[in-house]
matplotlib code that plots the C-alpha trace (Angstrom):
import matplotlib.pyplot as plt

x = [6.0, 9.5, 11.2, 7.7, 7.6, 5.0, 5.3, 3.6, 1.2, 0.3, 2.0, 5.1, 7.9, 8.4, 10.4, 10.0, 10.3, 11.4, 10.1, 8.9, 5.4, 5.2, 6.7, 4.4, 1.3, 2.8, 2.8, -0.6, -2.9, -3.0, -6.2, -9.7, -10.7, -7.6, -7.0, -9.0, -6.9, -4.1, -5.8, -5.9, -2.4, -0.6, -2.9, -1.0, 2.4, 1.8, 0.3, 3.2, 5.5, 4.1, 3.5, 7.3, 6.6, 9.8, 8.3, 5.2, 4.5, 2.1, 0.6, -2.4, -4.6, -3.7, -0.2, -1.7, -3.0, -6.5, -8.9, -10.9, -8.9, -11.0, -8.0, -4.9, -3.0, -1.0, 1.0, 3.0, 6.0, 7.2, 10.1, 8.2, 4.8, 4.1, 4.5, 1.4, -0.9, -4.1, -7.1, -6.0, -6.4, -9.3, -9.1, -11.0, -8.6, -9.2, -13.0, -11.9, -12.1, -9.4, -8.2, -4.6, -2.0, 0.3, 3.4, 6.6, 10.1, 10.4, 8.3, 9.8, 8.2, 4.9, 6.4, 7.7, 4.7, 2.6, 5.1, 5.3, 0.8, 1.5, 4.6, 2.3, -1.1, -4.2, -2.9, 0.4, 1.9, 5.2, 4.2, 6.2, 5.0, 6.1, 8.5, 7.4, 10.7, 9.6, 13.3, 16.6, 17.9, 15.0, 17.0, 14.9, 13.0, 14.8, 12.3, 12.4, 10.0, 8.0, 7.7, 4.3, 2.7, 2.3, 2.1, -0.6, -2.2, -1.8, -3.1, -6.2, -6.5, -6.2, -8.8, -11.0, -11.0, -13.8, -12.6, -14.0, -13.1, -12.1, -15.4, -16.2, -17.9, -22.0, -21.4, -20.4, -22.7, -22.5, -24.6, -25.5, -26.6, -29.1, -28.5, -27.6, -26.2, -23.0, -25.3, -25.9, -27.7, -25.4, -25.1, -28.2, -27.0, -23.8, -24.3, -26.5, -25.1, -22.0, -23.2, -24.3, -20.9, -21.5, -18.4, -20.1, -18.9, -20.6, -20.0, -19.7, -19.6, -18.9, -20.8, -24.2, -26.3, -29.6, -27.4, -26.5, -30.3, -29.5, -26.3, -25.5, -21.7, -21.2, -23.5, -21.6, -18.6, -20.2, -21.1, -17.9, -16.3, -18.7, -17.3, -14.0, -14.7, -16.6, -14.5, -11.5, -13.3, -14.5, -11.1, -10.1, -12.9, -14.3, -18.1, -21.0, -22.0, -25.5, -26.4, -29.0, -29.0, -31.5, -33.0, -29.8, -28.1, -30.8, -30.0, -26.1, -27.1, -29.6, -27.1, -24.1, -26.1, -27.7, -24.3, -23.4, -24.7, -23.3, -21.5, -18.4, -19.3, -22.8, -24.8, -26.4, -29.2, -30.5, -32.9, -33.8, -35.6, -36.5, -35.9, -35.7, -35.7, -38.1, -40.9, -40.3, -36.4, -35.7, -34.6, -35.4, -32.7, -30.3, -32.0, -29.5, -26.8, -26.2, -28.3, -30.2, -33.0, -34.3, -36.5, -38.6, -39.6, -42.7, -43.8, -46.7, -46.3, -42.6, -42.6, -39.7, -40.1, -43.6, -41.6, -39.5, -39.8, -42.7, -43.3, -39.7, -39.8, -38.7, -35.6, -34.8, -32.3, -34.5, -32.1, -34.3, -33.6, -35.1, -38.5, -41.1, -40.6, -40.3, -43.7, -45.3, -43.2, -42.0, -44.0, -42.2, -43.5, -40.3, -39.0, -36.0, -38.3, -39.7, -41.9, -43.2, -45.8, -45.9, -47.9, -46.0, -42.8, -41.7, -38.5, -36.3, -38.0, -37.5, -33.8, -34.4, -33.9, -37.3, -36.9, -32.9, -33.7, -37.0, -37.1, -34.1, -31.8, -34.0, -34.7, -31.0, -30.5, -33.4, -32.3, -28.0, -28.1, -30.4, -27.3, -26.4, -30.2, -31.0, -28.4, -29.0, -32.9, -31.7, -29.1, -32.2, -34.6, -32.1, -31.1, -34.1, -35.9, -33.1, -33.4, -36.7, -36.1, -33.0, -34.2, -38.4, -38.6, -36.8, -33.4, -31.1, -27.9]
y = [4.0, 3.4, 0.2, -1.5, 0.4, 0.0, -0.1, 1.8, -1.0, -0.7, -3.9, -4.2, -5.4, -9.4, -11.0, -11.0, -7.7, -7.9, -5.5, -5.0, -5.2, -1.5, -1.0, -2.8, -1.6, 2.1, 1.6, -0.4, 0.5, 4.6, 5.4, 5.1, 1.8, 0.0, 1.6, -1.0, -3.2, -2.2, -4.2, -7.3, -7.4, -6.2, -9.5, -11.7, -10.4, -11.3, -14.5, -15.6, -14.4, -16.2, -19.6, -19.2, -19.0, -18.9, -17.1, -15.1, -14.2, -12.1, -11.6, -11.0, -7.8, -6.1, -5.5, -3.6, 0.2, -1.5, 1.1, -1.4, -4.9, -8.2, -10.3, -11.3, -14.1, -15.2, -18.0, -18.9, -21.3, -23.9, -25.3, -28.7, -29.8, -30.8, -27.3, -26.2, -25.2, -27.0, -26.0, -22.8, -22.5, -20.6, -17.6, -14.9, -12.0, -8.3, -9.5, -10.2, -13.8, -14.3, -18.2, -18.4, -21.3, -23.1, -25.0, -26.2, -26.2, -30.0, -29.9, -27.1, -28.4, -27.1, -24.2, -23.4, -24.0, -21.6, -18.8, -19.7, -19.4, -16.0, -14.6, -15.0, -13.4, -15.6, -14.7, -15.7, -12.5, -12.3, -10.1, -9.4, -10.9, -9.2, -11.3, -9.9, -10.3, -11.7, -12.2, -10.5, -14.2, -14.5, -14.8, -14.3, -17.0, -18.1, -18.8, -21.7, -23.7, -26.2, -29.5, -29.9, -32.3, -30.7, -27.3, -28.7, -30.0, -26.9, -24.6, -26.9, -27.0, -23.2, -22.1, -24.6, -23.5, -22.5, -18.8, -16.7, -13.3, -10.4, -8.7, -5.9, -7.1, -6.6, -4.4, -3.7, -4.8, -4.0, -4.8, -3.3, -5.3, -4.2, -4.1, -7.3, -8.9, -9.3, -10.2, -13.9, -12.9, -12.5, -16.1, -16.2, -13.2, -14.2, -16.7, -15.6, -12.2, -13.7, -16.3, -13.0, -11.4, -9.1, -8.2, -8.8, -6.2, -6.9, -3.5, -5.1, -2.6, -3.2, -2.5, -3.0, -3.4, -1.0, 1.5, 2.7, 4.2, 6.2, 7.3, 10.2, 9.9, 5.8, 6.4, 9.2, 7.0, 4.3, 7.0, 8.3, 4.7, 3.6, 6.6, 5.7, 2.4, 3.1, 5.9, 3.2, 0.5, 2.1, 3.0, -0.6, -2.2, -1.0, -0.9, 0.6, 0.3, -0.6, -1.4, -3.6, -2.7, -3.9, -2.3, 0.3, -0.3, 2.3, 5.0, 4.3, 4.3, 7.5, 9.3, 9.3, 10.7, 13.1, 14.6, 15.6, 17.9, 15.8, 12.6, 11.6, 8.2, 7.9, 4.7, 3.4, 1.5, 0.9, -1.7, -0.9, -3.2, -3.0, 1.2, 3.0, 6.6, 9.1, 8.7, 12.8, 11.4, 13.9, 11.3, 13.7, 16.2, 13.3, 12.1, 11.9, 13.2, 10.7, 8.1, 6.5, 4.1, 3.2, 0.3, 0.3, -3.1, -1.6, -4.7, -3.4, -6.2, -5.3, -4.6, -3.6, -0.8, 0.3, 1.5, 3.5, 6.7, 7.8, 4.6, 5.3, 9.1, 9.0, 6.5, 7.6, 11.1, 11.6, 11.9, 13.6, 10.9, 8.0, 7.1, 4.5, 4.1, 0.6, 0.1, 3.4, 4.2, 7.4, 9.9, 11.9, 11.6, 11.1, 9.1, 7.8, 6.0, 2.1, 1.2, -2.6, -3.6, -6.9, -8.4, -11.6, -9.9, -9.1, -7.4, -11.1, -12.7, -10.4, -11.6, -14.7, -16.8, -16.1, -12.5, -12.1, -13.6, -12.9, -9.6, -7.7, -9.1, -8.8, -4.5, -4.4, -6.0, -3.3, -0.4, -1.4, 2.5, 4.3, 7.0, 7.6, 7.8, 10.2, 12.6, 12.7, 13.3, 16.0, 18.0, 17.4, 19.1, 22.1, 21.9, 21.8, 25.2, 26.9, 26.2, 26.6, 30.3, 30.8, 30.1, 29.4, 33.6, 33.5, 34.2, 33.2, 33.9]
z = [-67.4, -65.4, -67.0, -68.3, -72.3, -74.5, -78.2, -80.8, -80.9, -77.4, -76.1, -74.5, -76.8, -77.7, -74.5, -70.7, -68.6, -65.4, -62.5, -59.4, -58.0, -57.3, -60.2, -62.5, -60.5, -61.2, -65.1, -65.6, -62.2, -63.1, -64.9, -62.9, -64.2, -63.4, -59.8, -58.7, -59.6, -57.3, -53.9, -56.7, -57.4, -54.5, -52.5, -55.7, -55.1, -51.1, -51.7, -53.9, -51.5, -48.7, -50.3, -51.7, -55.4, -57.2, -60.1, -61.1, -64.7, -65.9, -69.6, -71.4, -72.2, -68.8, -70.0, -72.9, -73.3, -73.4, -71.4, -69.8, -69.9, -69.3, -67.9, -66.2, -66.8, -64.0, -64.0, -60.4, -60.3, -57.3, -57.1, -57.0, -58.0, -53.9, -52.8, -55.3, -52.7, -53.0, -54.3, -54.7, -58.4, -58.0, -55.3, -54.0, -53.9, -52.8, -53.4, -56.4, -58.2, -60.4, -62.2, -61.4, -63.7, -61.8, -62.6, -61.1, -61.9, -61.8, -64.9, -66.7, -70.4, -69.0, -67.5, -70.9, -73.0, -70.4, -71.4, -74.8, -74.8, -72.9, -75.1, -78.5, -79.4, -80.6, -83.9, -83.9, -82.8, -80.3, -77.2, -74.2, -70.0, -67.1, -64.6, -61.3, -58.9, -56.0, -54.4, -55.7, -57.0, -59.4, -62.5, -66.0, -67.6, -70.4, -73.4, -75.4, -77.9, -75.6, -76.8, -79.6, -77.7, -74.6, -75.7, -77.5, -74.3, -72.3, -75.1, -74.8, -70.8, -70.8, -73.7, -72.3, -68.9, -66.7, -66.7, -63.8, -65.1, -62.9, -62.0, -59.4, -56.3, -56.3, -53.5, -50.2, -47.5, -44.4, -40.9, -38.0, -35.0, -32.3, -28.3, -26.5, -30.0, -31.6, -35.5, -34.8, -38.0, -40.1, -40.5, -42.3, -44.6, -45.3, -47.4, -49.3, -49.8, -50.3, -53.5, -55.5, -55.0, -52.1, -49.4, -46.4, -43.8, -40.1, -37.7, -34.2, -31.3, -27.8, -24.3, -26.2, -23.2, -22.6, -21.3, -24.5, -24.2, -21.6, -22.0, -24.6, -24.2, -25.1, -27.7, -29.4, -28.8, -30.6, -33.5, -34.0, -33.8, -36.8, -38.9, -38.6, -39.3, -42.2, -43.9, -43.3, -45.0, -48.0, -48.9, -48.4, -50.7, -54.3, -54.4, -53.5, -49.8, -48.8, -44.9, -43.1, -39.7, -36.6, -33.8, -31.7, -35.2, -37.4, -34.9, -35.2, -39.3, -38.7, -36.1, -38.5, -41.7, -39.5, -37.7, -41.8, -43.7, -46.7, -45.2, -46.5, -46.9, -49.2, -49.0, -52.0, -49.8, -46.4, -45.2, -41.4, -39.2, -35.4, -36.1, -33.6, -35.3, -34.9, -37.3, -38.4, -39.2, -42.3, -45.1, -48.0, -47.0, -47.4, -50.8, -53.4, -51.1, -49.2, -49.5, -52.6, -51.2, -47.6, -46.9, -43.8, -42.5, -40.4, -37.7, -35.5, -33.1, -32.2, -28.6, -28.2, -30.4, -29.0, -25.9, -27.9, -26.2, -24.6, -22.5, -21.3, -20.9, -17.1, -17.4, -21.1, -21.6, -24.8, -27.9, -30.5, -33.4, -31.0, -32.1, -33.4, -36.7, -36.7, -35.4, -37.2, -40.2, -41.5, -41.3, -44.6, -48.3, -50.1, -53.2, -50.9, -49.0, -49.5, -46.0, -45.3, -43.1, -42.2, -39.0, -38.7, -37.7, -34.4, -33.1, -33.3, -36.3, -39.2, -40.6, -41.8, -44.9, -47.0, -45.9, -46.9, -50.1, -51.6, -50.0, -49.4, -52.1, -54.9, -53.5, -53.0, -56.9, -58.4, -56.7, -57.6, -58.6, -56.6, -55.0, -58.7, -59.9, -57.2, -58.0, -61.7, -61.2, -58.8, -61.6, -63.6, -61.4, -61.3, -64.5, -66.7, -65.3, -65.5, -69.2, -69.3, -67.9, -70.4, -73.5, -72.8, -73.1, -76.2, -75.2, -77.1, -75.3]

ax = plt.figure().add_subplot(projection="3d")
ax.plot(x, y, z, "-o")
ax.set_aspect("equal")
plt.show()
């Protein structure tokens, strides 16, 4: 664990450690529950750096062998009490929300009871903090016994707090516009994604004029520019992706799953609305694999989507995934797939607030497991005949 030692106890010893970021995100960001950590901590470090903290301390069960610790203190330090940044004891970091203490150096009694509540466990107990050096000058804290009185009061602010513990984000959500849009939509989504804990992840592509119907090569461009973009940003965000996408953005959705025979990125759900994939689209073959749950918003009346191809056979260059399934549905019975039909929609009017809310957030909050589900029920289906054939003959072996 480099300079950062735990005990036989499984807590660092009494006293403050001093270390580097990447070095205290080497000894306590290693297993697979705290990796997530890492984007957390490293967007700390930064913003302390950037709003020139002079110190940052950091204690509690994170500096512990816990498995699966619920908390990190952090406490930041200014050289005055005006360069606190305001409102800023509550931030949203690596999608992350996270209660950060503040203090200042021209009040160094509270400074000193916040390490003195850090440095001792609920029982009494001396434990060490971590000093993260965030310049070469930053001597070590010296620790001494706060005043009563206003250790008393800070012990009181902090257990009576309004904690907002570390959590994962819901999800990852991301959205796909249509032709002749940039997602003015997603002004109606974001919000409300947003409240329940989504990261909201629009996919805005360029040149989205009709042309992109007729022209293979921009819309393979536009493909492979999506699965970049995607591979990049699920290694940049924890969670489980989910996608809504509208009208052009269902065949960049179906075009990428299809070009795969497993793809790289899995997508726990997908709403589509406006599709324009073929009605035969093969969604079983990516059950489980690659996708948990699809939900078809079927609109009869979408225009738009009734040209989609045949109407259009003579100007169209026919790309076999194009289709009506926005006004017709999927044709394929398969367990992957929700459809919708509703004859107050057209191709404009679906992504709105009663929709978004007591439609798509509630399927996106039942099905929260529907990639992992999928591929359980699928080992299953494997699994249990071969069983059967094992040992329903008698075999013991």
């Amino acid at each position: 664990m480099g300079t950062l030692k735990l005990n036989s106890t499984g807590k660092l010893d009494k006293g403050i450690h001093k270390c580097t970021g990447d070095e205290f995100i080497k000894a306590f960001c290693e297993s697979d529950y705290r990796r997530k950590f890492k984007k957390a901590l490293t967007d700390i470090f930064d913003y302390a750096v950037e709003t020139n903290a002079k110190y940052l301390f950091i204690g509690g069960s994170f500096n512990t062998d816990e498995t699966d610790p619920k908390d990190i203190d952090c406490l930041l330090v200014y050289d005055e009490l005006s360069h606190i940044p305001r409102g800023s004891d509550r931030l949203i970091i690596g999608g992350i929300y996270l209660d950060i203490m503040f203090a200042s150096m021209d009040n160094k009694e509270i400074v000193d009871s916040y390490i003195h509540l850090f440095t001792h466990s609920r029982f009494g107990q001396e434990v060490g903090i971590v000093q993260v050096e965030l310049n070469k000058e930053n001597d070590e804290w010296e620790i001494v016994q706060p005043g009563v009185e206003r250790f008393e009061i800070i012990k009181a602010a902090y257990i009576n707090r309004e904690i907002i513990r570390l959590k994962e984000p819901t999800g990852i959500l991301v959205t796909i516009h249509g032709l002749l849009s940039t997602g003015e939509w997603n002004k109606e989504i974001a919000p409300i994604a947003s409240s329940q804990g989504w990261i909201i992840a629009p996919y805005i592509y360029k040149e989205n004029t009709p042309n992109l119907l007729v022209n293979g090569n921009k819309r393979k461009e536009i493909v492979d520019d999506f699965r970049d973009w995607i591979f990049e940003l699920q290694h940049r965000f924890d969670g489980k992706i989910s996608v809504i996408a509208h009208s052009f953005g269902t065949y960049i959705i179906g075009a990428y799953l299809q070009g795969f025979e497993t793809a790289p990125i899995k997508f726990n759900n997908i709403i589509l609305t406006g599709s324009i994939l073929n009605s035969d689209y093969d969604w079983e073959r990516l059950r489980g694999k690659s996708v948990g749950k699809v939900l078809n918003e079927v609109a009869p009346e979408d225009v738009w989507v009734k040209l989609m191809p045949e109407k259009l056979k003579g100007l169209l260059k026919i790309d076999s995934l194009m289709g009506r399934s926005g006004t017709e549905g999927f044709k394929q019975k398969s367990t992957v797939i929700a459809q919708s039909t509703n004859s107050i929609f057209t191709h404009n009017n679906v992504i709105k607030r009663d929709v978004i809310s007591y439609k798509w957030m509630p399927f996106l909050e039942a099905n929260k497991n529907s990639l992992w589900e999928e591929q359980y029920n699928a080992i299953m289906k494997e699994f249990i005949p071969n069983l059967v054939e094992k040992y329903g003959k008698g075999n013991s072996n």
